[in-house]
VOGU-3710 file (C-alpha; in Angstrom, 3 decimals, decimal comma):
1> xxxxxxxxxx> 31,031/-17,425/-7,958  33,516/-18,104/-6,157  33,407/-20,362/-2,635  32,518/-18,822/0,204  31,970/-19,745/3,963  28,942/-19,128/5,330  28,915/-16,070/7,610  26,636/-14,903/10,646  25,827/-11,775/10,850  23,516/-9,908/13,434
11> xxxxxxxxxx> 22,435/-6,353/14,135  25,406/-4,017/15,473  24,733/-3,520/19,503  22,831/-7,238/20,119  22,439/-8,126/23,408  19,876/-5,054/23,948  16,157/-4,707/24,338  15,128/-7,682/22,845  18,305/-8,702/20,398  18,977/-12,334/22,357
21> xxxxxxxxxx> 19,194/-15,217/20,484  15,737/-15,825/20,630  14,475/-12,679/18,824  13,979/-13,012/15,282  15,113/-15,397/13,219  18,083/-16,928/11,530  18,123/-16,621/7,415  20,482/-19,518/5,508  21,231/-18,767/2,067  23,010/-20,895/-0,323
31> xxxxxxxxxx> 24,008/-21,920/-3,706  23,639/-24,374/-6,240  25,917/-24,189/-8,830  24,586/-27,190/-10,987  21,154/-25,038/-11,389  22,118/-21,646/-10,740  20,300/-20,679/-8,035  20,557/-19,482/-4,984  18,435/-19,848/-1,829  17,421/-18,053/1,378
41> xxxxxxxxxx> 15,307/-20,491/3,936  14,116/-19,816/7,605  12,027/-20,942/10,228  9,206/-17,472/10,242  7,164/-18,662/13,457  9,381/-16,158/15,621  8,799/-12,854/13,271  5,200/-13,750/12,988  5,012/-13,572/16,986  6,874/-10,146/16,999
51> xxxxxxxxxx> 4,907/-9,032/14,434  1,519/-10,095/16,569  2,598/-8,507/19,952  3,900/-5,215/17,949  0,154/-5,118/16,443  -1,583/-5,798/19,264  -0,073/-3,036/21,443  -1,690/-0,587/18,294  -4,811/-2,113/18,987  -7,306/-4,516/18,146
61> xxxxxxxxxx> -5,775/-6,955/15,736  -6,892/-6,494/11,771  -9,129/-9,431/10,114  -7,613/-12,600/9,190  -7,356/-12,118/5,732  -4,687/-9,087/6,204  -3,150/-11,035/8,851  -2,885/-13,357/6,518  -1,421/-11,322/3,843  1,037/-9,367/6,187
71> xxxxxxxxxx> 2,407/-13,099/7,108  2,949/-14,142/3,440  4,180/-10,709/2,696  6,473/-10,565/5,753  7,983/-14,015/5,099  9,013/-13,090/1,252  10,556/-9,862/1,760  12,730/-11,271/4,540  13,668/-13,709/2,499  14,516/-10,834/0,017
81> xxxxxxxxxx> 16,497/-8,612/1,976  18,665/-11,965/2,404  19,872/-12,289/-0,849  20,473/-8,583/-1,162  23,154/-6,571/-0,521  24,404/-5,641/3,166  23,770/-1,657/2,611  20,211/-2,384/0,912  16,830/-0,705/1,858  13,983/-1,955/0,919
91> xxxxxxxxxx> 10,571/-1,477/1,158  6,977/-3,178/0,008  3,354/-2,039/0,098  0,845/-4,535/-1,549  -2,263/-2,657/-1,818  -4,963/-4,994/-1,988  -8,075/-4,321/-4,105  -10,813/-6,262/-2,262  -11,196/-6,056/0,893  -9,179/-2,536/0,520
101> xxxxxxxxxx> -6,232/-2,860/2,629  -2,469/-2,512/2,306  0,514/-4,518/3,508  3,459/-2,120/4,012  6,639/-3,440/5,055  10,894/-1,491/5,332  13,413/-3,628/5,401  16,811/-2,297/5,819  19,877/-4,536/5,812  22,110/-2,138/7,512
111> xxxxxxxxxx> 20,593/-3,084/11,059  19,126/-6,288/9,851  15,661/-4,661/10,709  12,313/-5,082/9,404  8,790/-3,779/10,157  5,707/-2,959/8,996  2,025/-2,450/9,790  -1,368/-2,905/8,157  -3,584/-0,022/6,788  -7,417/-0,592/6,763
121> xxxxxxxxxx> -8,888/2,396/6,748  -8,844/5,014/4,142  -6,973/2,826/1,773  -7,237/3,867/-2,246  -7,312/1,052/-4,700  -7,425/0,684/-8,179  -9,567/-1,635/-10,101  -6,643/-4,532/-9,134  -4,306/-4,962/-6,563  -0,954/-3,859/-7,076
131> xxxxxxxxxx> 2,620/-4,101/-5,183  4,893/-1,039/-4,957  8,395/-1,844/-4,368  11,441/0,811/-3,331  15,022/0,142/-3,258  17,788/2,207/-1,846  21,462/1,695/-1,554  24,347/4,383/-0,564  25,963/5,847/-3,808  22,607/4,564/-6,029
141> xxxxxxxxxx> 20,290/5,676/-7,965  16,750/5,034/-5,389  14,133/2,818/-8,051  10,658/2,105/-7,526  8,540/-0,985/-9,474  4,637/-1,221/-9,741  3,247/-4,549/-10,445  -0,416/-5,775/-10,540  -1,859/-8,934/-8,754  -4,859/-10,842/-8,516
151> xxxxxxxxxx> -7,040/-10,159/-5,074  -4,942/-11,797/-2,307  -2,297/-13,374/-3,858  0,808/-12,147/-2,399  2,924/-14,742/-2,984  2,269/-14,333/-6,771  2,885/-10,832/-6,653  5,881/-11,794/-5,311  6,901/-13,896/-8,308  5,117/-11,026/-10,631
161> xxxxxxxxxx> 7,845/-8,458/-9,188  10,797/-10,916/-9,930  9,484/-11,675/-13,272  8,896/-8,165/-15,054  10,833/-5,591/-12,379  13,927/-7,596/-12,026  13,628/-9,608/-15,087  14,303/-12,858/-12,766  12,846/-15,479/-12,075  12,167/-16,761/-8,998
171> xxxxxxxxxx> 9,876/-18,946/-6,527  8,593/-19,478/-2,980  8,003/-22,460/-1,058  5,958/-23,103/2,269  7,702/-26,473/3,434  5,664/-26,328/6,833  5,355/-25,344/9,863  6,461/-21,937/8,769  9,913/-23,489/7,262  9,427/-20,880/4,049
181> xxxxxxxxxx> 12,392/-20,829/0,881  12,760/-18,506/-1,942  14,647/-19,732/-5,013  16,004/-16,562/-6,891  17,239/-17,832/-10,450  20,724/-16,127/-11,436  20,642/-15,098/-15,125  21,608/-18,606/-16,596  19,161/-20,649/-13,761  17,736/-23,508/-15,592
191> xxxxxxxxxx> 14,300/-22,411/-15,836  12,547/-25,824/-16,791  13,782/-27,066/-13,301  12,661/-23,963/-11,178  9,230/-23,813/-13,062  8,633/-28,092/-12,564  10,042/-27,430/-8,654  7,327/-28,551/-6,097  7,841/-28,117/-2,098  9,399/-31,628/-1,749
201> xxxxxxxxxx> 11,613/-31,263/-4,167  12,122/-27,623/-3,405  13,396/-28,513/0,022  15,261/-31,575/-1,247  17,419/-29,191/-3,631  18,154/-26,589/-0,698  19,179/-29,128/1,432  21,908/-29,790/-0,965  23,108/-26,486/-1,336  26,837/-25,006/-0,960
211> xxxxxxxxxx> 25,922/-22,417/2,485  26,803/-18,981/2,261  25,986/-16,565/4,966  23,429/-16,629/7,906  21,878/-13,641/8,882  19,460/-12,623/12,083  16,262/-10,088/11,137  14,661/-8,747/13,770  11,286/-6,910/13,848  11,929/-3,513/15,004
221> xxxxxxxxxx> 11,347/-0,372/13,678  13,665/1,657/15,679  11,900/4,859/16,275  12,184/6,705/19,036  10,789/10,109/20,756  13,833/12,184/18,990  13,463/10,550/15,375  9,788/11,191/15,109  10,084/14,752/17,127  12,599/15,647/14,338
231> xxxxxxxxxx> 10,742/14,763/11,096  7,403/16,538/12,597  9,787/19,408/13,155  10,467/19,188/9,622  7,044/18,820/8,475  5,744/22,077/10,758  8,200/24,486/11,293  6,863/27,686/11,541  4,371/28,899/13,918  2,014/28,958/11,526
241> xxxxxxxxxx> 2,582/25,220/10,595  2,479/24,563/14,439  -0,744/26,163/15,134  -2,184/24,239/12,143  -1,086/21,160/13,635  -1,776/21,521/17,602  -5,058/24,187/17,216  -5,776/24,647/21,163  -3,866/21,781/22,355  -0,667/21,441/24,247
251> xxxxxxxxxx> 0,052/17,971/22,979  -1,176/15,555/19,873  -0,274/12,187/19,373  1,503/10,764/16,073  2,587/7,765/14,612  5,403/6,201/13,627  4,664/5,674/9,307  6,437/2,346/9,633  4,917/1,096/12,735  2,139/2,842/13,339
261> xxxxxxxxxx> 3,434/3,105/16,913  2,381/6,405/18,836  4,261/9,051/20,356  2,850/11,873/22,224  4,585/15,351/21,075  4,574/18,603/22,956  4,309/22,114/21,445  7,626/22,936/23,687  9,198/20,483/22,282  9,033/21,449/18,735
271> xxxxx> 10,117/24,828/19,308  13,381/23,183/21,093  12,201/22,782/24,702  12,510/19,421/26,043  9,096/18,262/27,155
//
């Protein structure tokens, strides 16, 4: 690999609704050449608090072992989308077995974004909990991997994805106060290091490594009235459809499937009025 600078980049249009330089948070990622490795490391305080004040405009916050889970999850595939390409789209659902809940998060590198909510209710399991990843790039094939976990661990069905979907290897590293690193082995990483790593020595080898870009993730959804108007549009047209989903009503309220945030829809304005 070649040397490189290391490059910010932020979400096209910053300075908006919430894009200052206090809104989400700053990912480093590096190389070590000696081990061949690379590294993505940031400071996950500020997305936790965005992802707290999204959640509790939906409503009373979920039990502290999602919470929990949504935090570890939220941390790793940020740290994921880092070390992937700029046109990448990602998303995760960890479907946990016991309690039944899922973690689903969409990441998508184009704006920088990521979001995600937590499902409690209604949730199918399997007899083990499993995470269900899918990719998407422009001019690429879209992929989907299924891996199986034990109970909560999400940070080792983290490593469980690396390890038998991407046929990596890789590791991640709490250093405190919310100062979280993924090491992502290249194909010739010396895997006796990575495995012996702990999170001293995991932080001293990061701080030693070559920069390489710095990017800003934010978490936002993006949806708005228009978006969600036009994909219920696509799921009801027909009056038939529309009667099915309004009955006697003039409006019903949906959610975002990312979010989970709610939008209020009028019959008018699926038939192309603007109310």
């Amino acid at each position: 690999m070649a040397e490189e600078p290391t490059r910010t980049q932020t979400p096209p249009g910053a300075g908006g609704d919430g894009d200052g330089e206090t809104s989400g948070v700053v990912v480093q990622s590096s190389l070590r050449r000696d081990v061949h490795a690379v590294f993505a490391r940031a400071e996950l305080d500020q997305l936790d608090r965005e992802f707290l004040a999204h959640a509790a405009t939906l409503g009373p916050l979920p039990g502290e072992l999602a919470l929990t889970a949504m935090r570890q999850a939220l941390g790793a595939a940020t740290l994921q989308l880092a070390l992937l390409p700029p046109d990448q789209f990602c998303s995760w659902t960890f479907n946990v077995a016991a309690p039944p809940f899922n973690v689903f998060l969409a990441g998508d590198n184009g704006d920088f974004q990521i979001t995600g909510r937590i499902f409690s209710e209604g949730v199918k399991v399997a007899g083990t909990s499993r995470l269900f990843v899918e990719t998407q790039r422009p001019d690429h094939l879209p992929s989907r991997s299924v891996v199986e976990f034990d109970g909560l661990d999400v940070l080792g069905a983290v490593h469980q994805y690396y390890r038998r979907a991407l046929q990596m290897r890789a590791r991640l590293f709490d250093l405190g106060a919310r100062d979280v690193v993924l090491i992502q082995g290249l194909p010739t990483v010396d895997e006796d290091w990575l495995a012996g790593l702990d999170a001293e020595a995991a932080r001293g080898a990061v701080e030693g490594a070559e920069p390489i870009e710095r990017r800003r993730y934010r978490f936002r959804c993006g949806c708005d009235f228009q978006r969600i108007r036009l994909v219920v549009h696509e799921m009801f047209a027909g009056a038939d459809r529309l009667d099915e989903l309004f009955g006697a009503e003039l409006e019903v309220e949906v959610q975002c499937p990312r979010c989970g945030r709610r939008w209020w829809l009028s019959r008018a304005s699926l038939e192309g009025g603007q109310a």
